[in-house]
C-alpha positions as CSV (number, residue, x, y, z in Angstrom):
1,X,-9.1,-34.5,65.6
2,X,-11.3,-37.4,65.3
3,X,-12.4,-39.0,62.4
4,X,-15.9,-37.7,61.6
5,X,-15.0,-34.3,62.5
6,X,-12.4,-34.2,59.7
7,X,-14.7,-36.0,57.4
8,X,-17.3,-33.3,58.3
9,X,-14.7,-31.2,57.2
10,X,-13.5,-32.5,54.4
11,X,-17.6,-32.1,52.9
12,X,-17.2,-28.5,54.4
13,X,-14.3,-28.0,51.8
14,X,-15.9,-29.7,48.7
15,X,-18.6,-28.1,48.7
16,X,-17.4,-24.7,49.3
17,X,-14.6,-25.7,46.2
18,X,-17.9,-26.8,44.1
19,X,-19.2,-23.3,44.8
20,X,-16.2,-21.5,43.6
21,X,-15.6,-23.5,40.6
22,X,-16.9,-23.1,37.3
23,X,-18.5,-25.2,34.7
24,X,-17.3,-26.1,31.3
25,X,-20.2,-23.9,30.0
26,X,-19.5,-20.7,31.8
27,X,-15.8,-21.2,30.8
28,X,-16.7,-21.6,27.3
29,X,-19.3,-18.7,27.0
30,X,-16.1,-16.5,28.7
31,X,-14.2,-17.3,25.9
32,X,-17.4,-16.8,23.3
33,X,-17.7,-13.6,24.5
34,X,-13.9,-12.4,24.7
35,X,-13.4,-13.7,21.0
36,X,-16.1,-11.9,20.1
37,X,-15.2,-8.6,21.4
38,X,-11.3,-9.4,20.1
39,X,-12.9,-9.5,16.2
40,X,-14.6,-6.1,16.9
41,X,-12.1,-4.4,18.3
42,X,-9.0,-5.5,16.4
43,X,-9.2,-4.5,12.9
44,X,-8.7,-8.0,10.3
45,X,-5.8,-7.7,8.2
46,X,-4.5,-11.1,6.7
47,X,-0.5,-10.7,7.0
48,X,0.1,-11.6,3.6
49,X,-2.3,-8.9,2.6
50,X,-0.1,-6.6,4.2
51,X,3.0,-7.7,2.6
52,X,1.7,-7.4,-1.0
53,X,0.5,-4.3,-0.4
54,X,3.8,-3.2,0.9
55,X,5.4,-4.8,-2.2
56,X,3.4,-2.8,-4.5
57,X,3.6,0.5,-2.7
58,X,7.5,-0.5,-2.9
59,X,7.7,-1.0,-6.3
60,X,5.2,2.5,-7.2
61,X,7.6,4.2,-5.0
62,X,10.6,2.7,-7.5
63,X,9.2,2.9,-10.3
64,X,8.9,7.2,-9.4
65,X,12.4,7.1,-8.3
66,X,13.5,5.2,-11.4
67,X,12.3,7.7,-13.6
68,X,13.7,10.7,-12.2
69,X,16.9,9.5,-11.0
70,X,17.4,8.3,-14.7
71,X,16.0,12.1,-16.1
72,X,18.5,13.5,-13.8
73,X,21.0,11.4,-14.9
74,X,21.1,11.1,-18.6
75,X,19.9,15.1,-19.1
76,X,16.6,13.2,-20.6
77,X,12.7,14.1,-19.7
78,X,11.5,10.7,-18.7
79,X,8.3,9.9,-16.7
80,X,5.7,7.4,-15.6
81,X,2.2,6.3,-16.3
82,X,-0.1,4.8,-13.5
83,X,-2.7,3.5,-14.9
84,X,-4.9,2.6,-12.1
85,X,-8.0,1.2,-13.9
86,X,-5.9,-1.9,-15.0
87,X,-3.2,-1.7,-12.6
88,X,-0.2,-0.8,-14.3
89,X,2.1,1.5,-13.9
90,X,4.7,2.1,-17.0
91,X,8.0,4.4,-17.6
92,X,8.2,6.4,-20.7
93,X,10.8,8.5,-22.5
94,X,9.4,11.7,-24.1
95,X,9.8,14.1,-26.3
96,X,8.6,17.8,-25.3
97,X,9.8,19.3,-28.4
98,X,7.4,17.5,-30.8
99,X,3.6,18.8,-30.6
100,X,2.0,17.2,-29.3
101,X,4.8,15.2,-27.0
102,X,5.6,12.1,-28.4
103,X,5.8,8.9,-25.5
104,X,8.3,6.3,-26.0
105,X,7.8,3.3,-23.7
106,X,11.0,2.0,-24.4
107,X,12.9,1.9,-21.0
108,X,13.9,-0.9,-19.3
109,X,13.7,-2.4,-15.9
110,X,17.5,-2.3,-14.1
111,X,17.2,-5.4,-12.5
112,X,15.1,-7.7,-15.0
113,X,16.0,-6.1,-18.3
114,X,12.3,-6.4,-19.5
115,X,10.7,-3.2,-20.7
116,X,9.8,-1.2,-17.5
117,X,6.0,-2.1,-17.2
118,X,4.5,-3.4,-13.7
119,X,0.8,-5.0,-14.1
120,X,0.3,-5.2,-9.9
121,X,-2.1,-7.8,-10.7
122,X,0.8,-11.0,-11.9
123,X,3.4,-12.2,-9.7
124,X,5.1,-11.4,-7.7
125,X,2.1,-9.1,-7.0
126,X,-0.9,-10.8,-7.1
127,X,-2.0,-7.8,-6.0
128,X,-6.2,-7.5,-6.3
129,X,-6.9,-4.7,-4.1
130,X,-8.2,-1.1,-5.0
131,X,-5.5,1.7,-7.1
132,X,-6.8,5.0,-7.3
133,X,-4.2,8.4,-8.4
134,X,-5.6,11.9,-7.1
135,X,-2.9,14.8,-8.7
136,X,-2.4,18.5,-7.7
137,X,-1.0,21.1,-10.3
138,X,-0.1,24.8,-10.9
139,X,-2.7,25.1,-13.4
140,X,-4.8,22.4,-15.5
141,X,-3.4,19.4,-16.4
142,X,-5.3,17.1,-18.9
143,X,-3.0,14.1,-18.9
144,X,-3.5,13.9,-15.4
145,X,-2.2,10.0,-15.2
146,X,1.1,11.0,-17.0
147,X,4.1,12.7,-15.4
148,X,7.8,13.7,-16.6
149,X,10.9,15.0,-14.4
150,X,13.0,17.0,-16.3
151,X,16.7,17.2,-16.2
152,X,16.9,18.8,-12.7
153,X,14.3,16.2,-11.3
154,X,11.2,18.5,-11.3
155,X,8.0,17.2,-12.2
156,X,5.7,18.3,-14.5
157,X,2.1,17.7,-16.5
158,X,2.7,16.1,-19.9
159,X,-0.1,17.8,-21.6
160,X,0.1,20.9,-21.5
161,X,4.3,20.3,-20.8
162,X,4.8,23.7,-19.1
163,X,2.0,23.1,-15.7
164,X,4.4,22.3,-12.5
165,X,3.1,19.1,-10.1
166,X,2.5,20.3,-6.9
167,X,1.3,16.3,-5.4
168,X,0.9,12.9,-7.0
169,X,-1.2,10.2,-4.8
170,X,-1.4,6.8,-5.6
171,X,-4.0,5.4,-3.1
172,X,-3.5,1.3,-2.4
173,X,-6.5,-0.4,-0.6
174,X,-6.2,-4.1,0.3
175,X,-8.5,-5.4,3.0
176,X,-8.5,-3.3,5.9
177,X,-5.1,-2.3,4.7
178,X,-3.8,0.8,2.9
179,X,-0.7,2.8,1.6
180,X,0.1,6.2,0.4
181,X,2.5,6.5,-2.2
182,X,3.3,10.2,-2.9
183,X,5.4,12.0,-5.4
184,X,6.1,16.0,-3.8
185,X,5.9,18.2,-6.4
186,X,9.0,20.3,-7.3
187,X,11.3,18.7,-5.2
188,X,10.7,15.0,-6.6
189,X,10.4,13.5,-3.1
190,X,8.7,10.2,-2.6
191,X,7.3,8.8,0.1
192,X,5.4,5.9,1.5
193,X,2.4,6.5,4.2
C-alpha cells in the first residue's frame, strides 16, 4: 500500500468513527431522560423510612402479644390502648367486674422496666408518619380504641365487656411506605402486612 492511499484511508475511518460517535450532549440528555423515567417508575422510599416504620409495626405487634401472653399467663384480663391521634399505644390491667371497668395502666415494659407506654413519636422511633386503628366486632363496641384478652387469650370490647373482636388494624403510613399490624379476633393472632 502506498502512502496516500492509506492516509486516504485513514480519513475514510475518522470520519466514519466521527459519524458513529456521540457528543457529550446526546450522552447527557440519554441519561436526563433515563433518570427521569427511573423517578417515575420506581416508587421513593428513603431506607431509613422503611426501617422505622418496621420498628414501630414491630413494637405494635409486641405490645398485642405482650398483653395477651401476659392475660394468658397470670389468669388476668389485660389489654392495650392505641391511641393513634397522639401516637401511643399503652397496656392496661382491668377490671371487668367493677361497672363501669376500671383501667389500671400499671404494667411494665419486660425489657426496660418503665411503665408499658410507647409514644412512636421519641426515640428510638422518631416515627412522624400517619397511625390510623379501623376495628371489627360481634356487635357495638363504644371503646373502640381499647381492647382486653381474657384468660384464654380471646379478645374482646372493653365497653360493653361482653362484644367479641372479630379484627383490629392499625394502619402505619410513612412516605410511600406502609404496614399492617393486625390483631385476628378470637384466636389472638398477630400479624404484620
Amino acid at each position: 500500500m502506498t502512502i496516500p492511499r492509506v492516509l486516504r484511508l485513514t480519513a475514510t475511518l475518522q470520519r466514519a468513527a466521527a459519524q458513529r460517535a456521540y457528543t457529550i450532549v446526546e450522552i447527557m440528555a440519554v441519561v436526563a431522560l433515563i433518570g427521569l423515567t427511573a423517578s417515575v417508575l420506581i416508587p421513593s422510599a428513603i431506607p431509613g423510612e422503611s426501617k422505622k416504620l418496621d420498628l414501630v409495626a414491630m413494637e405494635v405487634a409486641n405490645a398485642m402479644r405482650f398483653a395477651r401472653s401476659e392475660a394468658m399467663r397470670t389468669g388476668n384480663t389485660m389489654g392495650f390502648q392505641q391511641q393513634s391521634a397522639i401516637n401511643r399505644m399503652r397496656i392496661f390491667n382491668i377490671d371487668i367486674g367493677a361497672v363501669p371497668a376500671t383501667f389500671e395502666y400499671n404494667v411494665y415494659h419486660p425489657v426496660d422496666k418503665n411503665l408499658y407506654t410507647r409514644w412512636f413519636e421519641e426515640q428510638p422511633f422518631a416515627f412522624n408518619g400517619e397511625v390510623e386503628h379501623h376495628s371489627t366486632y360481634q356487635g357495638i363496641c363504644n371503646l373502640k380504641s381499647k381492647i382486653y384478652f381474657d384468660a384464654d387469650g380471646t379478645p374482646w370490647c372493653t365497653d360493653p365487656v361482653n362484644v367479641l373482636l372479630e379484627r383490629f388494624d392499625v394502619d402505619l403510613q410513612l412516605g410511600a411506605s406502609s404496614r399492617i399490624v393486625r390483631l385476628h379476633g378470637i384466636t389472638g393472632r398477630v400479624t404484620i402486612q
